[in-house]
C-alpha positions in Angstrom: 12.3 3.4 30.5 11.7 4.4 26.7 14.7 4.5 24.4 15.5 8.2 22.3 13.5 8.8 19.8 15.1 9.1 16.0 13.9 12.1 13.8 11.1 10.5 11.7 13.4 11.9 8.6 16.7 10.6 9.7 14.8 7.5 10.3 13.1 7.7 7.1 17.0 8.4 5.0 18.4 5.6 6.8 15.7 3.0 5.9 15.9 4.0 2.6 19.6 3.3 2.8 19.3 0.0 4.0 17.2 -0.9 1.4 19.5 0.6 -1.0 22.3 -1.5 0.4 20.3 -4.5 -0.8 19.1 -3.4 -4.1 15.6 -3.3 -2.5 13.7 0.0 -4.0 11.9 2.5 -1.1 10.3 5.4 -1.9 8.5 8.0 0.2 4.8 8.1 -0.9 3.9 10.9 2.1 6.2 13.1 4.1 5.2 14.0 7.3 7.0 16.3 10.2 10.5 16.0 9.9 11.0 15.8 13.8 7.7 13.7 15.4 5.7 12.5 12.7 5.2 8.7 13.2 5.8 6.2 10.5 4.1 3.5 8.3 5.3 1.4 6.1 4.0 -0.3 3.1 5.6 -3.6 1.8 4.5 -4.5 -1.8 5.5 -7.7 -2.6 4.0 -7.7 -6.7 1.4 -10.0 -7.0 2.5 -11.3 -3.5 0.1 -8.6 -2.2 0.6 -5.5 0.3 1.5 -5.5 4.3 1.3 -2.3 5.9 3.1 -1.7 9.3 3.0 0.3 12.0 5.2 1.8 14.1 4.8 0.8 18.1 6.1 0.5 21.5 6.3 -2.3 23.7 5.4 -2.1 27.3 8.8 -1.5 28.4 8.5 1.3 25.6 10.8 0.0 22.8 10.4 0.4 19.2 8.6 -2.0 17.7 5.9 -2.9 14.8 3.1 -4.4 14.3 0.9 -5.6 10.5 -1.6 -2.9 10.8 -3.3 -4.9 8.1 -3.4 -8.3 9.8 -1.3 -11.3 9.7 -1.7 -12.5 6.0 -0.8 -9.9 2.8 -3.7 -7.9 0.7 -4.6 -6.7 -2.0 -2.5 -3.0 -3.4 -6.0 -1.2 -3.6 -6.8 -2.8 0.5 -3.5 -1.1 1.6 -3.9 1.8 0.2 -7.0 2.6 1.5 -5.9 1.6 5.0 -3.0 4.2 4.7 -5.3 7.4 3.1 -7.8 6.4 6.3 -5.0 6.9 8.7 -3.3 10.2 6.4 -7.1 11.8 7.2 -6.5 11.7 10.9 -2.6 12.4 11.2 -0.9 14.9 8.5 2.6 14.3 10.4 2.3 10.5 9.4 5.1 9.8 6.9 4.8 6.6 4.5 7.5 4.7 3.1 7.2 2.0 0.3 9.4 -0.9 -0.2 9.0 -2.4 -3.5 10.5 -6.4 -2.9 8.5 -9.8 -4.1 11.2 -11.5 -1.2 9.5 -9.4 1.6 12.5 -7.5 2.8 12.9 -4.7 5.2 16.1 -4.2 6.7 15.2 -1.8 9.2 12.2 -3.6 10.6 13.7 -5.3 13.9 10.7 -5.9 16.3 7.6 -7.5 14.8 4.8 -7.8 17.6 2.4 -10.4 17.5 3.7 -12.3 14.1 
């Protein structure tokens, strides 16, 4: 059985919160529907390069993510075009940005497959 669903916005808030907490800046680059939209998010660690991740469910249906870019980091422009790609196909898809060289997201659990 799936866990409840949080509001992609009240998910969005607290993320950003979290990151707050830390000192780590997040922005939202794309809002998408408040209530279902599903989520990326984009890591930019400077001259670290980019990870973009992708919200998920397991097959016992809990939350999860996965590097919707592959395992290593790429370039700014390589995430970026990955994230406009999937914005042409879902509107509703919100995208967070976390600025932090030390790769941190505090709301990021569940990481599948890395």
């Amino acid at each position: 059985m799936s866990e409840p669903r949080l509001k992609a916005r009240l998910w969005i808030h607290a993320a950003i919160r979290q990151c707050g907490v830390l000192g780590v800046p997040a922005m939202v680059v794309s809002k998408g529907d408040d209530d279902a939209g599903a989520i990326l998010v984009k890591l930019n660690r400077g001259e670290g390069g980019c990870e973009v991740f992708t919200q998920v469910r397991d097959g016992d249906g809990r939350p999860a993510w996965l590097r919707a870019t592959g395992s290593e980091p790429v370039d700014e422009a390589r995430a970026d075009a990955y994230i406009r790609r999937q914005r042409e196909h879902d509107r509703d898809l919100w995208v967070l940005e976390v600025e932090d060289r030390h790769g941190r997201l505090p709301f990021i659990e569940r990481i599948l497959g890395g």
